[in-house]
C-alpha positions as CSV (number, residue, x, y, z in Angstrom):
1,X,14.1,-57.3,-105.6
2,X,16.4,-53.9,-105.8
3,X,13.7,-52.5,-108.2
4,X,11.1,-52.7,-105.7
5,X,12.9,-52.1,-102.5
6,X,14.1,-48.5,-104.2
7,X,10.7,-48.1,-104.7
8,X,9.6,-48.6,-101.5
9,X,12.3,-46.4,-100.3
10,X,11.4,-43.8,-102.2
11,X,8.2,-43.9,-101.5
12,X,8.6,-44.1,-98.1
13,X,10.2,-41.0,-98.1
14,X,7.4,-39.5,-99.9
15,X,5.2,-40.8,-97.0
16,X,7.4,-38.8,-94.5
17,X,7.8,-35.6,-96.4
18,X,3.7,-35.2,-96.9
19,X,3.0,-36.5,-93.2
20,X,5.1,-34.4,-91.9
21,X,4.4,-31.1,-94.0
22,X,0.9,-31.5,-93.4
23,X,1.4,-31.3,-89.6
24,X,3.2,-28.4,-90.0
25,X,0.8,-26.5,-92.7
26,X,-1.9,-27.1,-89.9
27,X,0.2,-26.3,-86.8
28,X,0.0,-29.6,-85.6
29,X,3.8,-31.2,-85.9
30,X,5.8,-32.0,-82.4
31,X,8.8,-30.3,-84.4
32,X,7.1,-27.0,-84.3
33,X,8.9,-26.0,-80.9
34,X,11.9,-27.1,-81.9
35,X,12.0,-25.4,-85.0
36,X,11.0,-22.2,-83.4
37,X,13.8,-22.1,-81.3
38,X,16.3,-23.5,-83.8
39,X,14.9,-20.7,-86.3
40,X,14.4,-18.2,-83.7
41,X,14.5,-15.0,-86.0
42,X,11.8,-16.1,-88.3
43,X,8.3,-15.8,-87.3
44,X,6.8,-19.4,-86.5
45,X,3.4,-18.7,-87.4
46,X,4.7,-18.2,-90.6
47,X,7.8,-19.9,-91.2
48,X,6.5,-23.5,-89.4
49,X,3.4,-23.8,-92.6
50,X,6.1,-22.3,-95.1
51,X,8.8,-25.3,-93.9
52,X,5.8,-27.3,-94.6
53,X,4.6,-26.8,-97.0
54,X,8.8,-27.5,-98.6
55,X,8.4,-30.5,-96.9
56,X,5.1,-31.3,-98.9
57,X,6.9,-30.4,-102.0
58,X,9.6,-32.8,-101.5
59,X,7.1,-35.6,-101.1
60,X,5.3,-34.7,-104.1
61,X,8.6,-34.3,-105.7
62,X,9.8,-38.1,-104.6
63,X,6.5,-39.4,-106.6
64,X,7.2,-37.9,-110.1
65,X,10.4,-39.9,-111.2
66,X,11.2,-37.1,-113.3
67,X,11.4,-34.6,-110.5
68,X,14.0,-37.1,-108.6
69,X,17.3,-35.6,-109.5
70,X,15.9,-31.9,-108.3
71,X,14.0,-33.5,-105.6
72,X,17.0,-35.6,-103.6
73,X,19.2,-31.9,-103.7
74,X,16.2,-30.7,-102.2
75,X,16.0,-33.3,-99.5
76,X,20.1,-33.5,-99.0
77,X,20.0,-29.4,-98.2
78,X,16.7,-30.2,-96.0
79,X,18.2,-32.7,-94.2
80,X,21.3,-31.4,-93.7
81,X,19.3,-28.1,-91.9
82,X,17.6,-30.5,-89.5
83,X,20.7,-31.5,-88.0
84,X,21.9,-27.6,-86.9
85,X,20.2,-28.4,-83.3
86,X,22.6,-31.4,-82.6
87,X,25.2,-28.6,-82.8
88,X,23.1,-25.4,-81.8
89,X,20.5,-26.8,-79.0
90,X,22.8,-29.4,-77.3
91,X,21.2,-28.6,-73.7
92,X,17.8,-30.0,-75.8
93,X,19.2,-32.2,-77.9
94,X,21.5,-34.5,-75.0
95,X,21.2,-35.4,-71.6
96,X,25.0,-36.0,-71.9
97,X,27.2,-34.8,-74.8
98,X,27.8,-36.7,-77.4
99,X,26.3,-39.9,-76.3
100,X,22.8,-39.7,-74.3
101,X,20.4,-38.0,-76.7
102,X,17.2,-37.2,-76.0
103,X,14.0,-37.9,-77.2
104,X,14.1,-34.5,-79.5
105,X,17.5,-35.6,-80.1
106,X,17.1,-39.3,-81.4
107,X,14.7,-37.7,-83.8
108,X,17.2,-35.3,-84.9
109,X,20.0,-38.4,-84.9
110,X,17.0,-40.6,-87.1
111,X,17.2,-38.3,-90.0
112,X,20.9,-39.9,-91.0
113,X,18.4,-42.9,-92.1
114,X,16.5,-40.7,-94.3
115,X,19.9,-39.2,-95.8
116,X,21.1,-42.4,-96.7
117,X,17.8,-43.5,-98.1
118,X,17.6,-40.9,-100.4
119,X,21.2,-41.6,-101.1
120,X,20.1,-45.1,-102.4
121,X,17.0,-43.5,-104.5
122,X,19.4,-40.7,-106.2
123,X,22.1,-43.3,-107.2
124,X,19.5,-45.4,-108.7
125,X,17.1,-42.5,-110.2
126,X,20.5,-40.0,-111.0
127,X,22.2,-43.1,-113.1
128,X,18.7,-43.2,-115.1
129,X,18.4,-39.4,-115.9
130,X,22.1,-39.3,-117.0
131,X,21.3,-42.0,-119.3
132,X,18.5,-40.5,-121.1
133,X,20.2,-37.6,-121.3
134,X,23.5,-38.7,-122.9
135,X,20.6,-40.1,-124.8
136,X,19.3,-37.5,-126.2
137,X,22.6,-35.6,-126.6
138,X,24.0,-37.9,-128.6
139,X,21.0,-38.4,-131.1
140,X,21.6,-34.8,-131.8
């Protein structure tokens, strides 16, 4: 049972990453106005596909096990990034500080689900690539 739930986890993840960086790469991703005005100095047009196309990469990243290590500190300093509005854009992000979110903030709030889910994958996928590589280091 763990073996397949931390599958589905991590694919899961996967499934979120690529959705989402696709609806960015092709300007079509509800996030796009909040992340022009959380990243106002950037240029949207360019900096909403290029935050996609990260996003993308993640994904990808989350489907080749070997790539998992690199790919969860990927995710962990995404993820942390998506949570500047709660702290930057409160007048967007709550009706009423700290404890009526809105809509844009609930799906700010949601990514603390993702965090810990890619928590659970690196623990499992982390204590595997340590392995093979105390592995190898000690066959040398």
């Amino acid at each position: 049972m763990e073996k397949h739930s931390i599958n589905m986890m991590r694919i899961s993840l996967a499934i979120v990453y690529i959705w989402f960086g696709a609806l960015k790469i092709f300007g079509m991703s509800p996030a796009g106005e909040l992340v022009e005005q959380t990243v106002y100095w950037f240029r949207p047009e360019i900096f909403i596909p290029i935050l996609g196309i990260c996003e993308a990469i993640i994904g990808l990243g989350l489907l080749i096990k070997k790539f998992i290590p690199y790919t969860i500190l990927l995710l962990l300093l995404h993820m942390t990034v998506t949570l500047f509005p709660i702290f930057i854009l409160k007048t967007i992000c709550f009706d009423s500080f700290p404890f009526c979110p809105t809509l844009v903030g609930q799906y700010i709030i949601k990514n603390l689900v993702l965090i810990s889910g890619a928590l659970v994958v690196a623990g499992k996928y982390n204590e595997k690539f340590y392995a093979e590589m105390n592995l190898k280091l000690s066959e040398k």
